[in-house]
N, C-alpha and C positions, 0 to 999 in steps of 0.2 A: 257352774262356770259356763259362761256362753261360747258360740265356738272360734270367735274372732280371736276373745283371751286366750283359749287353749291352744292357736295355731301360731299367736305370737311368743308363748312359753314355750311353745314347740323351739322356735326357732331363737328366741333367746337362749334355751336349754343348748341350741346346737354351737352357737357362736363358743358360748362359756367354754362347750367342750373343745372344741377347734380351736381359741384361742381369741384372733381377733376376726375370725371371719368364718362365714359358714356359705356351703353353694348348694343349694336346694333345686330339684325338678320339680317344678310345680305341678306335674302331672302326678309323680307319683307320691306329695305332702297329702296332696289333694284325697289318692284312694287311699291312703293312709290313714289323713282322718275322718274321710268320711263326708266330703263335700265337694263343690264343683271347684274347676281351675279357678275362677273368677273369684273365689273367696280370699284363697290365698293373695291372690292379687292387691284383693283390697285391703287386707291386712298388711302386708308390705307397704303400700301405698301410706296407707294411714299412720302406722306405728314406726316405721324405719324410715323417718324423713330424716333431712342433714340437721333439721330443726333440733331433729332428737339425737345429733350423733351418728348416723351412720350414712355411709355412701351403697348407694344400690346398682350392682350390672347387672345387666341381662345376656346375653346370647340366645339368640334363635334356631331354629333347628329343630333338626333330626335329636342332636347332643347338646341342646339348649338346657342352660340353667340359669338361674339367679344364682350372682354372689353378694351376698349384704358382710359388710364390713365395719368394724365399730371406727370412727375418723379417733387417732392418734394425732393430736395437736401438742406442740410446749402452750403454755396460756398465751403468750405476749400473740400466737398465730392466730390463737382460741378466740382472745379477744378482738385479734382485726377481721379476724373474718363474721364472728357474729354481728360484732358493730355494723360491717359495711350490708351484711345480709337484713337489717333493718331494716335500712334506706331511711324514706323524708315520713313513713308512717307503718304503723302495726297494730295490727286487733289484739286483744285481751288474748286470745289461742294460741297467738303464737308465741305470745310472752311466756305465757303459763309453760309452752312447752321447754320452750328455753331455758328458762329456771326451773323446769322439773329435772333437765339433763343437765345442767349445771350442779343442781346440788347432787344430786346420783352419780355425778361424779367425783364428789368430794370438793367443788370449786367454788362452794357458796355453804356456809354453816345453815344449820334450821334459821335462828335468829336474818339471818342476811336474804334466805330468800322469801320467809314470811315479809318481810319489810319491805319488797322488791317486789311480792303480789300484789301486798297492799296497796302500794304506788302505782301499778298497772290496772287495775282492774277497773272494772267500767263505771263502778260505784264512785271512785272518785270524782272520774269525767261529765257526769249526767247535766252538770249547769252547764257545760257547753255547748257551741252550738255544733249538731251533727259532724258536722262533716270537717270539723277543727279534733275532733275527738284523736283521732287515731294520728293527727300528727304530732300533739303534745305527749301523749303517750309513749311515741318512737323517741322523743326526747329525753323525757323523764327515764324512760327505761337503758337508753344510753348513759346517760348520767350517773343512775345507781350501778349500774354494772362497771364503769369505768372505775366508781369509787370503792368498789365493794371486792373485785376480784384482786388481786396482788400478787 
């Protein structure tokens, strides 16, 4: 396992236990597992976006920590906030991520969000031209999700 995975199972590991939220010193994740602050950083960065469900603080300091949070939405919030977090365009990543955290939430069946990849992904778009891509996308991707979530 590489050590990006192992530091975000670390901290998945910690949330599950805590509940909906875990507060981490990145100083001491970091001599914990065995690498520099700036790893964790980018694991946090990367993996614990609102894309994916969760909100991230920080505090600085002497007593500085991160608290990552999993966001606690009813769907009818789920879905205006994901909608509006779309905007007028969207890349194939950030769909993917959306519908990863969607179905791992239980908010989307296998069948609903295969169909929902399908429709996003760039294999569809490739007869358009560039730079129309990512706006029919943020469309289409609105649309199935509108239709699909209940």
């Amino acid at each position: 396992m590489n050590l990006s995975k192992e530091i975000a199972n670390m901290i998945i590991e910690m949330l599950e236990t805590d509940g909906t939220s875990a507060e981490i010193r990145r100083n001491d994740l970091a001599e914990r597992v065995g690498c520099v602050p700036s790893q964790i950083n980018y694991v946090i960065s990367s993996r614990f976006t609102p894309e994916r469900g969760y909100i991230v603080e920080s505090q600085r300091g002497g007593g500085g920590y991160i608290r990552i949070t999993r966001a606690q939405y009813d769907l009818s919030t789920l879905k205006m906030h994901l909608i509006n977090s779309i905007g007028e365009s969207v890349d194939g990543k950030t769909c993917k991520a959306n519908v990863t955290n969607l179905h791992d939430r239980g908010l989307l069946t296998d069948e609903q969000a295969k169909l929902i990849m399908t429709a996003v992904s760039d294999n569809i778009y490739k007869e358009l031209p560039e730079e129309s891509r990512n706006k029919f996308r943020a469309s289409m991707f609105k649309q199935m999700l509108l239709s699909t979530m209940k």
